[in-house]
KOLLUM-226213 format. One line per 3 residues: their letters; for each residue x, y, z of N, C-alpha, C. Coordinates in nm, 4 decimals. Atoms other than C-alpha are relative to their C-alpha. Layout:
<nodes>
A) X Y Z X Y Z X Y Z ~ ...
</nodes>
This chain:
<nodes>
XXX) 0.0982 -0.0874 -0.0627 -8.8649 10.8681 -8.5838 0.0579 0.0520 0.1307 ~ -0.0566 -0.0588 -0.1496 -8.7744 11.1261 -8.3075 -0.0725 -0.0055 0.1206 ~ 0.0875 0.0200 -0.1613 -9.0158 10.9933 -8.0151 0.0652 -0.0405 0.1018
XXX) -0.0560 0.0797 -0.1700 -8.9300 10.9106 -7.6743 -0.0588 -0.0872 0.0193 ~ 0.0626 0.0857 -0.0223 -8.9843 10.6216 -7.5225 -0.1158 -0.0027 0.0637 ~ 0.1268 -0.0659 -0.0376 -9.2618 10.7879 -7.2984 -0.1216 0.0248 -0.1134
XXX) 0.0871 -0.0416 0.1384 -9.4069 10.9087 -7.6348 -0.0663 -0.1363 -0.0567 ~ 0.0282 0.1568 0.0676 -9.4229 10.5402 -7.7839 -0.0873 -0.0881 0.1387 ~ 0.0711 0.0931 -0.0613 -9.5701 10.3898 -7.4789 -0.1040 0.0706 0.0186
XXX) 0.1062 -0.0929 0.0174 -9.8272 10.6773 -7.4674 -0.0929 -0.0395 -0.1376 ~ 0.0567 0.0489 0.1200 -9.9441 10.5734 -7.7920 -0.0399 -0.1271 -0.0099 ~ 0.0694 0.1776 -0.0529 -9.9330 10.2013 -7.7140 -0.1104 -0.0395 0.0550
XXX) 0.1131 0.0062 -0.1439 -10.1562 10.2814 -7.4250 -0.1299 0.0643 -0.1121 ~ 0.1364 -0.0517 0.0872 -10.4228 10.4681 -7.7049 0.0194 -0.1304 -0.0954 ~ 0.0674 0.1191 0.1394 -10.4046 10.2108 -8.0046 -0.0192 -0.1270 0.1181
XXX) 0.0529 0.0552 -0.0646 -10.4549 9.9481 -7.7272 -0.1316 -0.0011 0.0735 ~ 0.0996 -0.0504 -0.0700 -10.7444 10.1244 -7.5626 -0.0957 -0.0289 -0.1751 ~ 0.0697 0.0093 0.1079 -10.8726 10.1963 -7.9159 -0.0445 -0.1216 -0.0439
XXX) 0.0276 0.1300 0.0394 -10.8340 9.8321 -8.0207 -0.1333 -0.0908 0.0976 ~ 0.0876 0.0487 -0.0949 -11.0276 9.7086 -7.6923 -0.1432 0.0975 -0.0403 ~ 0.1443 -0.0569 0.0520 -11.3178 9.9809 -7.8214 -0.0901 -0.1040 -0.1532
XXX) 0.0074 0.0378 0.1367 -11.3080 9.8385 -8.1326 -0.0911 -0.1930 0.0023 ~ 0.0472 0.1121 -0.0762 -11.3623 9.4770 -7.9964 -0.1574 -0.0160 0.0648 ~ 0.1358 -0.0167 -0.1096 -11.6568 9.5777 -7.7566 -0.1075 0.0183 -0.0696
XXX) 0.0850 -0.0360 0.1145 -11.8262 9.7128 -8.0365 -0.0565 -0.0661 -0.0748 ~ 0.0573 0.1213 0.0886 -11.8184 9.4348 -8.2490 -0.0856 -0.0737 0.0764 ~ 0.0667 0.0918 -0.0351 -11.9523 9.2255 -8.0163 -0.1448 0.0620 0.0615
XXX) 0.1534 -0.0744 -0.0585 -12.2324 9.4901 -7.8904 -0.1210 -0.0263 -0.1587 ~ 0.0795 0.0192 0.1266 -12.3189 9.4689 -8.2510 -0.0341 -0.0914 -0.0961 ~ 0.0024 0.1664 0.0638 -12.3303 9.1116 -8.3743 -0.1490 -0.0282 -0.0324
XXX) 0.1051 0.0903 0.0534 -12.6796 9.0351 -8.3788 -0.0505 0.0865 -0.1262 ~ 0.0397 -0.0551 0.0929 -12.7354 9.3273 -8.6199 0.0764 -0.0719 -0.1094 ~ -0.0233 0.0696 0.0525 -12.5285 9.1487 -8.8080 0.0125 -0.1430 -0.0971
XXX) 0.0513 0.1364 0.0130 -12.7029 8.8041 -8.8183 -0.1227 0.0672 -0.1718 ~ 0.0861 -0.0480 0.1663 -12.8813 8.7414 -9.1757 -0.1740 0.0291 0.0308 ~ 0.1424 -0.0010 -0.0234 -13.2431 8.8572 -9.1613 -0.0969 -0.1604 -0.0517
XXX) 0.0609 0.0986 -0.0460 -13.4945 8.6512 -9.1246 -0.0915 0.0404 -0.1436 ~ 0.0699 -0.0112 0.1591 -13.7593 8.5706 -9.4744 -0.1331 -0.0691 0.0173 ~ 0.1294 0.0076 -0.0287 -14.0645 8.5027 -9.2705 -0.0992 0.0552 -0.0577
XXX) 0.0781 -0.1191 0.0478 -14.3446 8.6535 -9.4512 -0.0962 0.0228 0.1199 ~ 0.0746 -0.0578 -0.1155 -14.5595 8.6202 -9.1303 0.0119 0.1245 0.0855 ~ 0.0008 -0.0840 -0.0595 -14.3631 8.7664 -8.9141 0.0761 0.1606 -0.0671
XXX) -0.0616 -0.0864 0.0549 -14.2273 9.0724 -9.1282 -0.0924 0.0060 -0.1272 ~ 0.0696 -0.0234 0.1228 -14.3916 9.2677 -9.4182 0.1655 -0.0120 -0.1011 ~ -0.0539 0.0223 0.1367 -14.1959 9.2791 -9.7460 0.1034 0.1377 0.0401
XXX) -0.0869 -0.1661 -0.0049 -14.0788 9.6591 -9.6986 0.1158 0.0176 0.1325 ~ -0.0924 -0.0269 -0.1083 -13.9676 9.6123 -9.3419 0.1109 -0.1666 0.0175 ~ -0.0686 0.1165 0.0336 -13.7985 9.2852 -9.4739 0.1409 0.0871 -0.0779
XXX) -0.1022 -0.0769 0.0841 -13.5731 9.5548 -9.7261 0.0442 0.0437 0.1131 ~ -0.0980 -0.0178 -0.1291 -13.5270 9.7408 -9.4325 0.1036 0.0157 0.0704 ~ -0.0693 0.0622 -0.0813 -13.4074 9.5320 -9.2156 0.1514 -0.0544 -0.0496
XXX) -0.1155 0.0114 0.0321 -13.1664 9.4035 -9.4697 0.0880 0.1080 -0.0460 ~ -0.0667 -0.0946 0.0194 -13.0583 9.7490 -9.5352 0.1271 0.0526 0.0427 ~ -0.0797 -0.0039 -0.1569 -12.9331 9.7530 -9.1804 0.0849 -0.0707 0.0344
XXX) -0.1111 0.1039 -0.0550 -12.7833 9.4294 -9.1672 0.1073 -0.0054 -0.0841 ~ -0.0442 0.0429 0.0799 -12.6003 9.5064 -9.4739 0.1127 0.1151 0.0350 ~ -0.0542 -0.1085 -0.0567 -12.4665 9.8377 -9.3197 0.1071 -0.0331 0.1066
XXX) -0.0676 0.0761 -0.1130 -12.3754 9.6582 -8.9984 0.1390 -0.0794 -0.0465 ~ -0.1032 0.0998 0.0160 -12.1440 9.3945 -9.1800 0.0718 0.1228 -0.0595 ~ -0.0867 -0.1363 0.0558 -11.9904 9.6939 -9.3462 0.0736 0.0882 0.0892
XXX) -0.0545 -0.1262 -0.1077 -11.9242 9.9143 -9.0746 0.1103 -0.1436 0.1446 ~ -0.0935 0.0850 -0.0753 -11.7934 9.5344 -8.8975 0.1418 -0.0206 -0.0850 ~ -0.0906 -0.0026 0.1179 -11.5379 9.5232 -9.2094 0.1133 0.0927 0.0615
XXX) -0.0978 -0.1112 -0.0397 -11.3983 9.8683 -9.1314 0.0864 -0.0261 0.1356 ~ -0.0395 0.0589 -0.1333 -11.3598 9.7676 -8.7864 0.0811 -0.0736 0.0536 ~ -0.0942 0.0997 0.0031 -11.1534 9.4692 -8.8558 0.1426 0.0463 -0.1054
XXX) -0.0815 -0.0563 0.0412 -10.9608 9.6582 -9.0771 0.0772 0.1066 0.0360 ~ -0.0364 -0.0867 -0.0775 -10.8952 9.9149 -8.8573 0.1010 -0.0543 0.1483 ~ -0.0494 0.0925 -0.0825 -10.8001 9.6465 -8.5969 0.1323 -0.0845 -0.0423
XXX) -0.1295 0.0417 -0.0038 -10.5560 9.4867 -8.7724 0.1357 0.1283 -0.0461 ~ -0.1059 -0.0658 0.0090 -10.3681 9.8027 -8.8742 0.0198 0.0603 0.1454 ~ -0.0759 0.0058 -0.1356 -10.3469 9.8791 -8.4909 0.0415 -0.1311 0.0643
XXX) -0.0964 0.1043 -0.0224 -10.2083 9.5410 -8.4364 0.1071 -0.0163 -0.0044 ~ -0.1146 -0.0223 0.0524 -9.9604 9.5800 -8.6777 0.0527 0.1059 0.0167 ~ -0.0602 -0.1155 -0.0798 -9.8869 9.9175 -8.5191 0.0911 -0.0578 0.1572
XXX) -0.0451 0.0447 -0.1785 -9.8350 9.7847 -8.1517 0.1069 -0.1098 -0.0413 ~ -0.0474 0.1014 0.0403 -9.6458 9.4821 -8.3125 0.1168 0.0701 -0.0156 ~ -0.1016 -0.0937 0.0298 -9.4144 9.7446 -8.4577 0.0675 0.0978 0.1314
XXX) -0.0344 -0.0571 -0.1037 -9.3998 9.9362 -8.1660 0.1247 -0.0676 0.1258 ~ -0.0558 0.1193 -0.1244 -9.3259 9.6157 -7.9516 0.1946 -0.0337 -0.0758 ~ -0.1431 0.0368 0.0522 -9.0078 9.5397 -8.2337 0.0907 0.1100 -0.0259
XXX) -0.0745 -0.1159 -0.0256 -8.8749 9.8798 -8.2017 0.0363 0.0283 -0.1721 ~ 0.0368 -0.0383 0.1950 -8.9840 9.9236 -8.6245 -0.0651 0.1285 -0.0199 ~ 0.1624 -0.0585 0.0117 -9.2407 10.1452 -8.5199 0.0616 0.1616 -0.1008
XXX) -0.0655 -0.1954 0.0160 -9.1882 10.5596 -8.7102 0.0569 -0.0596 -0.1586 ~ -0.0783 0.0431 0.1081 -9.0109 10.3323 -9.0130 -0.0662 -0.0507 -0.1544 ~ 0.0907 0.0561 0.1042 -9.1488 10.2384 -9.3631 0.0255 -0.1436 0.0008
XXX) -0.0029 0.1388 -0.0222 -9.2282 9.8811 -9.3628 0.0730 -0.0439 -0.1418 ~ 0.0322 0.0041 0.1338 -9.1920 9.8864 -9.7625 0.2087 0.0501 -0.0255 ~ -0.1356 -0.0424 0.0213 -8.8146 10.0911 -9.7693 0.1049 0.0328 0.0871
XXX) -0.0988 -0.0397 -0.1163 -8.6790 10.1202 -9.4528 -0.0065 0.1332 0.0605 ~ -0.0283 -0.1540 -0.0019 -8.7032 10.5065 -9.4540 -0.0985 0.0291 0.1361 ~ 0.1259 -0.0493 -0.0872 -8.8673 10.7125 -9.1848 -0.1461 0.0734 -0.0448
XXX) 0.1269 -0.0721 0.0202 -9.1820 10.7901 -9.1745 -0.0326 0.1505 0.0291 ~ -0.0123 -0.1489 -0.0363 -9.2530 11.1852 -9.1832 -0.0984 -0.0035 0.1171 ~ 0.0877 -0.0340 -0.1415 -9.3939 11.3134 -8.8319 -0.1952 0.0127 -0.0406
XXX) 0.1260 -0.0346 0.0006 -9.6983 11.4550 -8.9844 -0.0847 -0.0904 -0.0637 ~ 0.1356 0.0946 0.0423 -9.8154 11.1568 -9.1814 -0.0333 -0.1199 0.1060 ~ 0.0568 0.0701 -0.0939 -9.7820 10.9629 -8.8628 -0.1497 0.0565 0.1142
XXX) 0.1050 -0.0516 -0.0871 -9.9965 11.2312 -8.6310 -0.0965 -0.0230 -0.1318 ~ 0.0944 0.0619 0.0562 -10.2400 11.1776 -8.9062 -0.0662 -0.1296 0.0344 ~ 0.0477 0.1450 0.0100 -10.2611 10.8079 -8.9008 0.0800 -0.0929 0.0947
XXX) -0.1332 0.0798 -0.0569 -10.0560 10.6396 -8.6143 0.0221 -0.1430 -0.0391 ~ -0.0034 0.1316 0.0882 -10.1410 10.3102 -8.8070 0.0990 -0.0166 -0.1246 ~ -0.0507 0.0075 0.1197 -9.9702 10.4038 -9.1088 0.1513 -0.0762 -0.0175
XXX) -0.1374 0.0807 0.0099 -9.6825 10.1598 -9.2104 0.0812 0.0234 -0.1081 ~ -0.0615 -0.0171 0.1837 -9.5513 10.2907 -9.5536 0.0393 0.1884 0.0208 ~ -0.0589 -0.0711 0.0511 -9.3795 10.6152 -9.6352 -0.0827 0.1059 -0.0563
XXX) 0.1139 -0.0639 0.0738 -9.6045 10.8898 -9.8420 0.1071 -0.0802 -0.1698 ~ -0.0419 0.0704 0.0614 -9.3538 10.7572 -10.1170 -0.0158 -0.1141 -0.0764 ~ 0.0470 0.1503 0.0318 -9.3944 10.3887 -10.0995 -0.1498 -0.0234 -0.0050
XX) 0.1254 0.0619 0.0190 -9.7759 10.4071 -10.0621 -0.0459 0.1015 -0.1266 ~ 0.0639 -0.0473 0.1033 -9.8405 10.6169 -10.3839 0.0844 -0.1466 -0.0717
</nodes>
């Protein structure tokens, strides 16, 4: 990959920032997360569906999140071993434009079909 080192620590500095969003988030959003509750007192039946509609959304959208988290891990990781721009899978470089796409991406257009 033809970046500068300016370029690569510029990027470090966003998937790091990103990752710390990513983090904050989860934890802003945890209790939506927690399993609903099967009180019939306090909750009707409908706002019992609901609720688990929401919490079922939540763990879903925490999924992505963690999956999103570890491929900027394994970005910065790469970055840090001077791999980063390279296919993890063949060695080859990675083309410019499928990185500005995805600066996560670790594979080749090649190796990931």
């Amino acid at each position: 990959m033809n970046s500068t080192t300016a370029d690569l620590t510029a990027l470090r500095a966003a998937l790091v920032e990103r990752l710390k969003d990513l983090r904050e988030t989860s934890e802003r959003t945890a209790d939506n997360r927690r399993p609903v509750e099967l009180d019939q007192t306090s909750v009707g039946r409908v706002s019992r569906i609901d609720a688990m509609q929401v919490q079922a959304i939540a763990v879903a959208s925490e999924q992505r999140r963690h999956d999103e988290a570890r491929r900027i891990e394994a970005a910065i990781k790469r970055i840090d071993e001077g791999e980063y721009g390279y296919c993890t899978a063949c060695g080859e470089e990675i083309a410019e434009k499928r990185i500005e796409a995805d600066p996560t991406v670790a594979t080749c257009i090649r190796c990931a079909a």
